[in-house]
N, C-alpha and C positions, 0 to 999 in steps of 0.2 A: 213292497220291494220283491225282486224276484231274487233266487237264493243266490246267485251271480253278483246282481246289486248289493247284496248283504254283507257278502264276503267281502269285495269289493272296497266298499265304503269304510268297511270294520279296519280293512289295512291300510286304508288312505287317512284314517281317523278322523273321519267325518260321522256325523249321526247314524245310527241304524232303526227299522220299525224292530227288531228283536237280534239279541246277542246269537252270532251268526254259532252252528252246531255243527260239529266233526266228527264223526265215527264212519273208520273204514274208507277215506276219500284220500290218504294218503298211503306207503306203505310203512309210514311211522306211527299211524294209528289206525292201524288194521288190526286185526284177531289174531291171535294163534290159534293154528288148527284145531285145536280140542277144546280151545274156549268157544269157536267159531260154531262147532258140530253143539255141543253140550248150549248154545243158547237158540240155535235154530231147534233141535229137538223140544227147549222148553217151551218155543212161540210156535212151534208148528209151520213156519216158513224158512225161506232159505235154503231147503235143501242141501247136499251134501258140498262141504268145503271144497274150495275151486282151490288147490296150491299157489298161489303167484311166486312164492320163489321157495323153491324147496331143501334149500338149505339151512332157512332160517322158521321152517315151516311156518311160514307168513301168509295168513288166505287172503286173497282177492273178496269181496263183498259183493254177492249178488244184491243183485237191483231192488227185488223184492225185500230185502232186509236195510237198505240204503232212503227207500221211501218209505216203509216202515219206521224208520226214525227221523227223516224229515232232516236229513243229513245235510248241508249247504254245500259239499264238496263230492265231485268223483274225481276220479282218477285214470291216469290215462294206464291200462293197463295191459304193459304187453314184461314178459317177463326179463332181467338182468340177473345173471346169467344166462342164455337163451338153454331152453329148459331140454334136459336128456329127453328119450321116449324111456317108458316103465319098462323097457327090453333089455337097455343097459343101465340101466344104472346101478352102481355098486358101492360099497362101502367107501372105499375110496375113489377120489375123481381127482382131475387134475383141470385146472379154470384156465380162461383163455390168455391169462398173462403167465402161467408156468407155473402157480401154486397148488400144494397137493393138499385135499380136504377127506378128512376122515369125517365117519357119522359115528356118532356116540351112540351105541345100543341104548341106555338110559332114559335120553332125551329124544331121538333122534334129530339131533341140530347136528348141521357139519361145524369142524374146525380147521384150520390148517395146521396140520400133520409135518412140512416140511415147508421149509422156503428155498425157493431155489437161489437165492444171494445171498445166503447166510453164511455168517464164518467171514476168516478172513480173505477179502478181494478188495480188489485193485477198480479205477475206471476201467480200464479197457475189457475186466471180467465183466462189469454192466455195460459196456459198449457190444461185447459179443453176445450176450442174454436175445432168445429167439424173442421178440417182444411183437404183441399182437399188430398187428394192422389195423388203423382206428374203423376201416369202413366194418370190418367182422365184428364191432363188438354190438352193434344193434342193428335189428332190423329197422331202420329207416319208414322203409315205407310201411309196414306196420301200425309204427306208432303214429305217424299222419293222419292211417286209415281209422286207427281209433281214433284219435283225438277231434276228427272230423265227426264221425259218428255220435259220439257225445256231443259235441257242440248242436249238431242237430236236432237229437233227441232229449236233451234234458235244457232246465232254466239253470245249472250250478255252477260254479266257478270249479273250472277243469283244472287237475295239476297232472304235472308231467315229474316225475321220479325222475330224477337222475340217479344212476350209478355211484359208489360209494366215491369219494375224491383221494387226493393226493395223499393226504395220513393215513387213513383207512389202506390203500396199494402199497405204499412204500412200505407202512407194516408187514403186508402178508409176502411181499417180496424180500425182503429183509430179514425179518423176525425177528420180533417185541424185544427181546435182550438187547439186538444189533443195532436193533432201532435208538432204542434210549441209549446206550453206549454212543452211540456215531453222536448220536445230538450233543453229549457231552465232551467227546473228543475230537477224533479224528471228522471231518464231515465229507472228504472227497467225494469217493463213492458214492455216499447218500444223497448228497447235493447231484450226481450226475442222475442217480435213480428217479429221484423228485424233478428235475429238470425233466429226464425222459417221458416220466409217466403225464407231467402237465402237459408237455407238445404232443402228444396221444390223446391225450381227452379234450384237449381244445380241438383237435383237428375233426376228436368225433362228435362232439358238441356243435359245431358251423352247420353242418346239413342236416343235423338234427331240429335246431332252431328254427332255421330256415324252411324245413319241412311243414315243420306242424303249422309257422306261422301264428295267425289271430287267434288259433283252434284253442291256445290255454292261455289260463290266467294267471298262475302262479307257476313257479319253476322250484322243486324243492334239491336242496344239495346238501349230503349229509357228510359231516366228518367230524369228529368225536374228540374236540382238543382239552376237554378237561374230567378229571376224575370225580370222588364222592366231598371229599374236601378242598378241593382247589383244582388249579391248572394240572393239566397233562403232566406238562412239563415246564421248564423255568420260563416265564413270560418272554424272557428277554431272546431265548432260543425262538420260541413260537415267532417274534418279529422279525428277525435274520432270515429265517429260514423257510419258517413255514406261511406266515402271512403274504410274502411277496408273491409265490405260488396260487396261493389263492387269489390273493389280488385279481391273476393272468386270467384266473378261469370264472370270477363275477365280472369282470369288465365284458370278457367273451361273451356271459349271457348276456349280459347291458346292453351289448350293442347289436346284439339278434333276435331281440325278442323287448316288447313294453310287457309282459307278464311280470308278476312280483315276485322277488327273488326270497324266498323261505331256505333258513339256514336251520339246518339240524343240528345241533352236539347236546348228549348227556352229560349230567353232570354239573359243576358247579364252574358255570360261564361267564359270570357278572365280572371278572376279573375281561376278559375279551370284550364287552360289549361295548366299549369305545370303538374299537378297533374295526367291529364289524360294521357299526353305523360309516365310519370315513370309505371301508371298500363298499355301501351300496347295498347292504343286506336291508332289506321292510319287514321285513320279522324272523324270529327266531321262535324254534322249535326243541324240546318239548317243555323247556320251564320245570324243569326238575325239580320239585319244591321239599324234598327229601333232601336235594344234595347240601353244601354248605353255602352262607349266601346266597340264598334263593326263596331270601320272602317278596311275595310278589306285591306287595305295596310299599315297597321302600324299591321294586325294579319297575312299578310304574311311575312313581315317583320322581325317579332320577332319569328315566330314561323313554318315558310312556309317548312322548312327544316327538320320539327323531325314530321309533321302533314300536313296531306291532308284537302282540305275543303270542301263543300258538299252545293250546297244550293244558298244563299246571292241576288238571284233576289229577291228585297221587295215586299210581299202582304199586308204591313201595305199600303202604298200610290202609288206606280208606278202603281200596278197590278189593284188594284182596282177602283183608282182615275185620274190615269193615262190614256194621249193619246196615242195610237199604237208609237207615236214617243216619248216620254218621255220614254214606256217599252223598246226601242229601245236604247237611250241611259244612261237607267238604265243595262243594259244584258252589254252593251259594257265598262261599267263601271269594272263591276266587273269580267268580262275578263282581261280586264290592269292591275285591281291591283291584279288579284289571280294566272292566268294562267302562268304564267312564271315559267321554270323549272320544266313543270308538279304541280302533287298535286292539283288541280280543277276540281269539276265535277258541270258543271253550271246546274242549278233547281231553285223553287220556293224554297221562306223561306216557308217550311209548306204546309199543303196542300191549295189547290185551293181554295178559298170559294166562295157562291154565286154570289157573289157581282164582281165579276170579268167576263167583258163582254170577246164575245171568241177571238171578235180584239185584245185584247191585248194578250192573249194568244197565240192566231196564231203570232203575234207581238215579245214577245217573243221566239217560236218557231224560227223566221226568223232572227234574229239579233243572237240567239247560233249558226245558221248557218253561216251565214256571216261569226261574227268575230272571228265565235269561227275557222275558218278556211277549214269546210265543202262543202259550195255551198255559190250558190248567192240566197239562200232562195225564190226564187224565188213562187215556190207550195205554200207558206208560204202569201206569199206579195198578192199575186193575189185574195186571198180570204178575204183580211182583207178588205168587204164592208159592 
């Protein structure tokens, strides 16, 4: 099979020749930059960290570190937020729907610092909010000219990032107190926000589809509706409010694109996974197997059949706290209980972070080989001194 067919097959839940492998093909399992630098310095390739979104200092994956691991996915890679030049940019920035991000000396991650709807307002105070214009928030043609390029140059199943959705904006336009308070209360305002921010992503969603065309295989869309113990928020709020929403903008991909539609949220989701299968989601990402409700053979079990899974290697404790052989028999874990009948595509929960030395990452690499039915990882093993 070529790594397109792999993927492919894996989400359709058909047989595969080996359990399809992801590092760095999306921007949910990508590096952070310091784990990025600290594992190309230990392999000697790779070269210096590409930023793709410099907020969340999230690398893009050079190619040479992508077929170095024999990776089944790239990614279509053009940056959201469209990226400052290194001339301005400053501690604080303001994003193209009005929200202000400070950078944390510490980390250097941004945060939003201020929301511009926050406090008490009215509709007609979100009816007058200067609200972007959907063609300014990507570059369109861009992301075509990649996704074409890859299509041409590699055998992998291509995914296309989308932009954070509808809970993720309304959050940072609101702010996190306002947020959960309106869901519990009043909902005017926020129902007009969430109404707003859907007819803007749909509008910029259409020529985006439309663009890339055949060029990808998967479409990933992240939003974040449940915490370390349960739901976000009360389930029955998430169905009123927030699921119809979503509804708008899976149907939107449905009907512009045959690529597989991959749902991101951390946390502990199994409480949504009805939900997601009726609007149309093929798998979900990342399998948080830390959070609550989140062992993955009682979510294949109940749910392996109508849903693909994406993810489920732990960077809570194997990745980061873990010896190369504990990462060894965390990979080989969640092969037994996911890969059967297709429908697994093994990866980190999340992306990479610092704190994870490149042993266990090469570690991991070597054990999706193994068992995922590949090689005898051997490229993998040799390096992990």
């Amino acid at each position: 099979m070529t790594h397109r067919e792999r993927v492919l097959a894996a989400l359709n839940h058909k047989p595969v020749d080996a359990v399809p492998f992801d590092i760095g093909g999306t921007k949910v399992t990508s590096l952070n930059v310091h784990a990025y630098e600290k594992l190309s310095a230990h392999l000697g390739i790779g070269g210096p960290a590409e930023i793709a979104h410099y907020r969340s200092q999230r690398t893009h994956m050079r190619e040479e570190l992508s077929s170095f691991f024999d990776s089944d996915v790239r990614r279509v890679h053009v940056s959201y937020p469209l990226p400052l030049p290194e001339a301005v940019r400053l501690p604080i920035q303001c994003d193209e729907w009005g929200n202000e991000w400070t950078q944390s000396r510490d980390t250097g991650l941004f945060f939003v610092s201020r929301s511009p709807l926050a406090g008490v307002i009215d509709a007609d105070d979100v009816r007058r909010h200067p609200w972007p214009d959907p063609a300014s928030l990507i570059d369109v043609a861009s992301v075509a000219a990649a996704a074409r390029k890859l299509r041409a140059e590699t055998d992998c199943a291509i995914g296309l990032d989308l932009p954070d959705g509808v809970v993720h904006l309304s959050q940072f336009l609101r702010g996190f107190d306002d947020w959960l308070m309106d869901l519990a209360g009043d909902r005017g305002a926020l129902e007009v926000i969430m109404d707003t921010v859907t007819d803007i992503y749909v509008a910029m969603l259409v020529p985006l589809l439309q663009a890339v065309g055949d060029n990808v295989d998967l479409v990933l869309h992240c939003d974040d509706i449940a915490a370390q113990n349960g739901p976000l928020i009360n389930p029955r709020s998430y169905r009123q409010v927030i699921k119809p929403r979503q509804k708008r903008i899976f149907e939107t991909i449905k009907a512009h694109t045959s690529a597989r539609l991959l749902y991101h949220s951390c946390g502990s989701i199994a409480w949504a996974l009805p939900d997601l299968i009726k609007m149309g989601v093929d798998a979900v990402n990342p399998v948080q197997v830390s959070a609550a409700h989140m062992d993955t053979r009682r979510l294949k079990e109940e749910y392996g059949s109508d849903l693909a899974f994406w993810g489920a290697v732990d960077t809570h404790h194997a990745l980061p706290f873990g010896t190369p052989d504990d990462v060894r028999a965390e990979v080989r874990r969640r092969i037994e209980d996911m890969a059967g009948e297709g429908g697994y595509v093994i990866g980190s929960v999340h992306i990479i972070q610092q704190d994870v030395p490149p042993q266990n990452i090469l570690a991991m690499a070597e054990a999706a080989h193994v068992y995922g039915g590949r090689s005898d990882g051997a490229r993998y093993r040799e390096r992990i001194v």
